[in-house]
FIBA-280326 format. One record per residue (C-alpha): residue number from 1; residue in one letter; x, y, z. Coordinates in pm, whole numbers, plus 50000, padded with zeros to 5 digits. Each point is the difference from the previous one (the first is absolute). Layout:
(NUM "A" (X Y Z)) ...
END
This chain:
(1 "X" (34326 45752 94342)) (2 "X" (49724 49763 50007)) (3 "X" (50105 49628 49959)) (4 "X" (50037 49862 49707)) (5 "X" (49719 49786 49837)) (6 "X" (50114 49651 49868)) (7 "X" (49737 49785 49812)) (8 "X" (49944 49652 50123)) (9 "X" (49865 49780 49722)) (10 "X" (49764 49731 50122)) (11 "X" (49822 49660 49938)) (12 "X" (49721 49993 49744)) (13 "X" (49675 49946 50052)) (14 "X" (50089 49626 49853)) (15 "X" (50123 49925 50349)) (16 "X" (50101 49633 50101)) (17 "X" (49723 49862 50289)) (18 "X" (49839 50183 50153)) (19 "X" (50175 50350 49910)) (20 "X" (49764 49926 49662)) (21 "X" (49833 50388 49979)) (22 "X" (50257 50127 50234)) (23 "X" (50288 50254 49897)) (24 "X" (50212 49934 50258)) (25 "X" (50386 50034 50048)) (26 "X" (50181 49800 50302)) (27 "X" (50089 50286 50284)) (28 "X" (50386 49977 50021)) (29 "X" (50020 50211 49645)) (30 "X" (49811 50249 50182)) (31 "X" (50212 49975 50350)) (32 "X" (50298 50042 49805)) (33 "X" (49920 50335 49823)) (34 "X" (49914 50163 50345)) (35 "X" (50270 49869 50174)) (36 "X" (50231 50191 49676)) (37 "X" (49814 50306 50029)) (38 "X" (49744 49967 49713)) (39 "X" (49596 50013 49958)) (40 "X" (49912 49691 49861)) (41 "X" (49729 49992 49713)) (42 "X" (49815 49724 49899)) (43 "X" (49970 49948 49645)) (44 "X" (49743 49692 49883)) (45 "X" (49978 49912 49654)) (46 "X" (49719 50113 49740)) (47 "X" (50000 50425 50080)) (48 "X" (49865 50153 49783)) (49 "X" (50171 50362 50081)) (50 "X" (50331 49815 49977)) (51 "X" (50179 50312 49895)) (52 "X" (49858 50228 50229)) (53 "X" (50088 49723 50329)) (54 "X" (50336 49970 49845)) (55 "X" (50083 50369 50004)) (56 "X" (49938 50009 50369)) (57 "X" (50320 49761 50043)) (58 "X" (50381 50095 50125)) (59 "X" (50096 49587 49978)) (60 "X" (49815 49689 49919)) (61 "X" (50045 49585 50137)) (62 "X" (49887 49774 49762)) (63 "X" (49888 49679 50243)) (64 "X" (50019 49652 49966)) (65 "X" (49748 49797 49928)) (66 "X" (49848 49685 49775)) (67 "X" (50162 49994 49656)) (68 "X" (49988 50207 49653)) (69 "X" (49828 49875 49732)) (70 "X" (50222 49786 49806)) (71 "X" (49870 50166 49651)) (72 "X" (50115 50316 50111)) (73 "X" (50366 49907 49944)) (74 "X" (49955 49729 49727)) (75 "X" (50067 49749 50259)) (76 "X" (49771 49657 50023)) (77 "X" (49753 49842 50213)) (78 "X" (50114 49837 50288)) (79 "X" (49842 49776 50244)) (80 "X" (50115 50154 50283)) (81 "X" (49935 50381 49903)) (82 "X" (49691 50155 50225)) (83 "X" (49799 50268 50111)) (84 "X" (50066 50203 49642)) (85 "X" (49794 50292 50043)) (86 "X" (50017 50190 49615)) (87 "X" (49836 50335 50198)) (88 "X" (50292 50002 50244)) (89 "X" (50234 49940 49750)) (90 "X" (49907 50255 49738)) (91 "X" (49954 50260 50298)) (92 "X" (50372 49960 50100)) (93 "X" (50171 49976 49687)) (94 "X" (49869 50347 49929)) (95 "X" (50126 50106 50326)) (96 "X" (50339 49882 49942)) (97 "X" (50038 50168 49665)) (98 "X" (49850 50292 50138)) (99 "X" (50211 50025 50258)) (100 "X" (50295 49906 49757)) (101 "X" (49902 50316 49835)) (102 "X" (49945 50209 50314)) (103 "X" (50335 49922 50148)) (104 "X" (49790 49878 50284)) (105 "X" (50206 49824 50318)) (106 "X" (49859 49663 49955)) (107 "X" (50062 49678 50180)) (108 "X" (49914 49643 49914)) (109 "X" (49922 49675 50182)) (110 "X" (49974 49671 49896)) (111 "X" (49717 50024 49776)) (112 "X" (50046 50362 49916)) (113 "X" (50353 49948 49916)) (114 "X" (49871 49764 49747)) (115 "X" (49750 50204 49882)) (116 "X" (50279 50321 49941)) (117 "X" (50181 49742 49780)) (118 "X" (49671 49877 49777)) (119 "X" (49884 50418 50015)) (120 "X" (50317 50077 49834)) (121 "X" (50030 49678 49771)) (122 "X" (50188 49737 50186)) (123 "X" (49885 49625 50081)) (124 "X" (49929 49753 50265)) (125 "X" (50083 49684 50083)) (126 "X" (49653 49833 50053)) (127 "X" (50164 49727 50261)) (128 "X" (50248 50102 50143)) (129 "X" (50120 49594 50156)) (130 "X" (49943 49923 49582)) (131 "X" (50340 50200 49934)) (132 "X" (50173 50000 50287)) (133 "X" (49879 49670 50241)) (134 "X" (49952 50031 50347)) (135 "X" (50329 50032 50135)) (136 "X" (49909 50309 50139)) (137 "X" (49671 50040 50130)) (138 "X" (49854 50290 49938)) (139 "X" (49692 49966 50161)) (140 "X" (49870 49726 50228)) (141 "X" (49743 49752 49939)) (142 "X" (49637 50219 50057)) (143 "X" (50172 50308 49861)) (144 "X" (50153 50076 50351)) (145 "X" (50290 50280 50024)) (146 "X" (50344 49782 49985)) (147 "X" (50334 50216 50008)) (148 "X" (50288 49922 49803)) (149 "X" (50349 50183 49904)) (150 "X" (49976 50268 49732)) (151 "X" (50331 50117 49826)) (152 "X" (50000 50381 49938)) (153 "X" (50271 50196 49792)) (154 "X" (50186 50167 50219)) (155 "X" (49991 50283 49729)) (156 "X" (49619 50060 49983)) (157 "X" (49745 50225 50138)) (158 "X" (49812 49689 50177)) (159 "X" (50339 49930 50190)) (160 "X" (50041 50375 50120)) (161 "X" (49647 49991 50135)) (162 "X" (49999 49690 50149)) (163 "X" (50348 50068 50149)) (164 "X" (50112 49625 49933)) (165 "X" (50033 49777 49705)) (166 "X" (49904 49672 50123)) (167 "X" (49694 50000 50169)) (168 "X" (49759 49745 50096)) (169 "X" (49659 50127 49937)) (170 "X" (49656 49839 50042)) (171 "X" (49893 49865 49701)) (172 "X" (49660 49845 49821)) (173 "X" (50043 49949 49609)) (174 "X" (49961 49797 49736)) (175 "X" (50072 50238 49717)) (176 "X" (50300 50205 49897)) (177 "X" (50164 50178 49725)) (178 "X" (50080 49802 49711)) (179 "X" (50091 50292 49712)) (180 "X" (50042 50314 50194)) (181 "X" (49828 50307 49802)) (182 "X" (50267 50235 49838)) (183 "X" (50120 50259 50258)) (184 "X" (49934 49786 50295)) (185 "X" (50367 49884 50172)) (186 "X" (50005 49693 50170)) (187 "X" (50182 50099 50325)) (188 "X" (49901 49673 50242)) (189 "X" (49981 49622 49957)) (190 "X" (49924 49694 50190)) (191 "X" (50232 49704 50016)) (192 "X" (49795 49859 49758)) (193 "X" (50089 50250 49772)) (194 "X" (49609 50133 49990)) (195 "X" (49965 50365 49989)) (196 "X" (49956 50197 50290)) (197 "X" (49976 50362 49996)) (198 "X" (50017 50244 49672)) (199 "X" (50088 50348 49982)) (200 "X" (49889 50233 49687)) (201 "X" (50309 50153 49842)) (202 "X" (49911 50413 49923)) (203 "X" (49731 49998 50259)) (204 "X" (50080 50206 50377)) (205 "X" (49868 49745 50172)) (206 "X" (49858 49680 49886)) (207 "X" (50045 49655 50223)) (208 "X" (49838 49662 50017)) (209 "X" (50070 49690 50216)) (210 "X" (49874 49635 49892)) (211 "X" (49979 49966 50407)) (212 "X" (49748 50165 50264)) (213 "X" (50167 50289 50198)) (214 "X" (49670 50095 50172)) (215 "X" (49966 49655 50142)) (216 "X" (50315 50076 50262)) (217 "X" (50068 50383 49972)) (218 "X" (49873 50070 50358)) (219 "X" (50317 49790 50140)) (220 "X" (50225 50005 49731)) (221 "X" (50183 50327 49949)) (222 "X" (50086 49907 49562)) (223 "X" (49660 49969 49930)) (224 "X" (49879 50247 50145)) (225 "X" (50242 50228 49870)) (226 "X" (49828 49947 49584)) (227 "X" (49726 50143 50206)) (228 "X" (50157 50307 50126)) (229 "X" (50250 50080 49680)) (230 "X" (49629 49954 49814)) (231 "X" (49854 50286 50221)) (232 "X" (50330 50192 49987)) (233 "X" (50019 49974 49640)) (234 "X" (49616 50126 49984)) (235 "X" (50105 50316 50205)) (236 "X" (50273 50096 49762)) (237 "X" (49765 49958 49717)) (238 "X" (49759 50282 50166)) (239 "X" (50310 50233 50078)) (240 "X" (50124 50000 49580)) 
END
C-alpha cells in the first residue's frame, strides 16, 4: 500500500515580510508527516479544482497561522488582530466542512483549530490576555514559541494519543475558543481556563490543539504521536 497522502494547508499569498507572494508552510509540519509514515501535500489557498485536490486526500492538518477574519464569526475589530487573509480563510473553511462531510482524519493547530471551530459555527476570542490576563503566557513577546501546562481529560481521544494528560507543549497564541461550535467537545484547558484542544463528537477522527505539536515532535514522543495516530487513522480510512 502506497502511503497515505495528508494535505498540508499553507500561508497565503498575503504573507507577513517578506513571505508577501510566497505560499509557504514552516518545514516541521512536513518532517512530522514523514517521520509518521505519510506523503505530505501542500495545499495553498485560492485552487480553483478544490474538489478534485481534495479527493486525492486520506487526512488533512489545518496549520497555524495569522488570524481569521473577525466578520467571519460576528466577532469585532481588534487592535491587535493581523495578517487576516479572507482567501485563506474561505479556502479552509470549505475544507473543514468538506472534510466534516467526508469523514476525513483531520488534525488542527493553533490557527486551524480555530478555524474548525468558526467552519462549523463557533467563535473566537479576539485577545486572548483581554479575557483571561497574562498569567499564563501563551506566547512570548515577538510571537516566540513559549510552553506552558495543558490539562487533558483523561477520558478523551487527545489523551489516548498523546499518552499523557498534562503536557507542556510549545505554544504561540493569542486567540482561542470562546463559544465552541455544536459537536465540538472541549477535552483540554490551560490553567487559565482558555481552551485547548477540541474533539468533534460523531466524527472517527477529528482533533485540534490551541498549541504547536510540530514545533517539538522530533524530540518529544506526545506530539509526535497526533502525527502518527493522524497517518494511522488515514490508513484505516483507505482499508473501509
Amino acid at each position: 500500500m502506497s502511503a497515505p497522502r495528508i494535505g498540508i494547508t499553507t500561508y497565503g499569498r498575503k504573507g507577513p515580510g517578506n513571505l508577501e507572494g510566497r505560499y509557504n508552510v514552516p518545514a516541521k509540519y512536513v518532517d512530522a508527516v514523514r517521520r509518521a509514515g505519510g506523503l505530505p501535500l501542500l495545499l495553498p489557498p485560492g485552487e480553483p479544482r478544490a474538489e478534485e485536490v481534495f479527493a486525492l486526500l486520506d487526512g488533512l492538518i489545518l496549520t497555524g497561522g495569522p488570524d481569521v477574519e473577525p466578520a467571519r464569526y460576528g466577532g469585532k475589530a481588534h487592535k491587535q488582530v493581523y495578517g487576516v487573509d479572507p482567501e485563506r480563510d474561505t479556502t479552509e473553511i470549505e475544507l473543514v466542512q468538506s472534510a466534516v462531510r467526508a469523514a476525513l482524519p483531520t488534525l488542527g493547530i493553533c490557527r486551524g483549530c480555530q478555524v474548525i471551530n468558526v467552519a462549523l459555527g463557533g467563535t473566537l476570542i479576539e485577545h486572548l490576555p483581554d479575557v483571561v490576563g497574562e498569567d499564563v503566557l501563551h506566547r512570548g513577546p515577538e510571537r516566540e514559541y513559549v510552553p506552558h501546562l495543558v490539562h487533558v481529560d483523561p477520558r478523551s481521544r487527545l489523551a489516548r494519543i498523546l499518552g499523557t494528560h498534562d503536557p507542556s507543549p510549545a505554544s504561540s497564541h493569542h486567540q482561542s475558543i470562546r463559544k465552541p461550535a455544536e459537536g465540538l467537545a472541549i477535552v483540554a484547558r490551560a490553567p487559565d481556563g482558555t481552551f485547548e484542544g477540541v474533539e468533534l463528537r460523531g466524527h472517527p477522527w477529528l482533533v485540534a490543539v490551541q498549541w504547536h505539536p510540530e514545533h517539538t515532535a522530533a524530540e518529544d514522543a506526545p506530539q509526535q504521536r497526533l502525527f502518527d495516530q493522524l497517518v494511522a487513522a488515514a490508513i484505516e480510512l483507505r482499508k473501509a
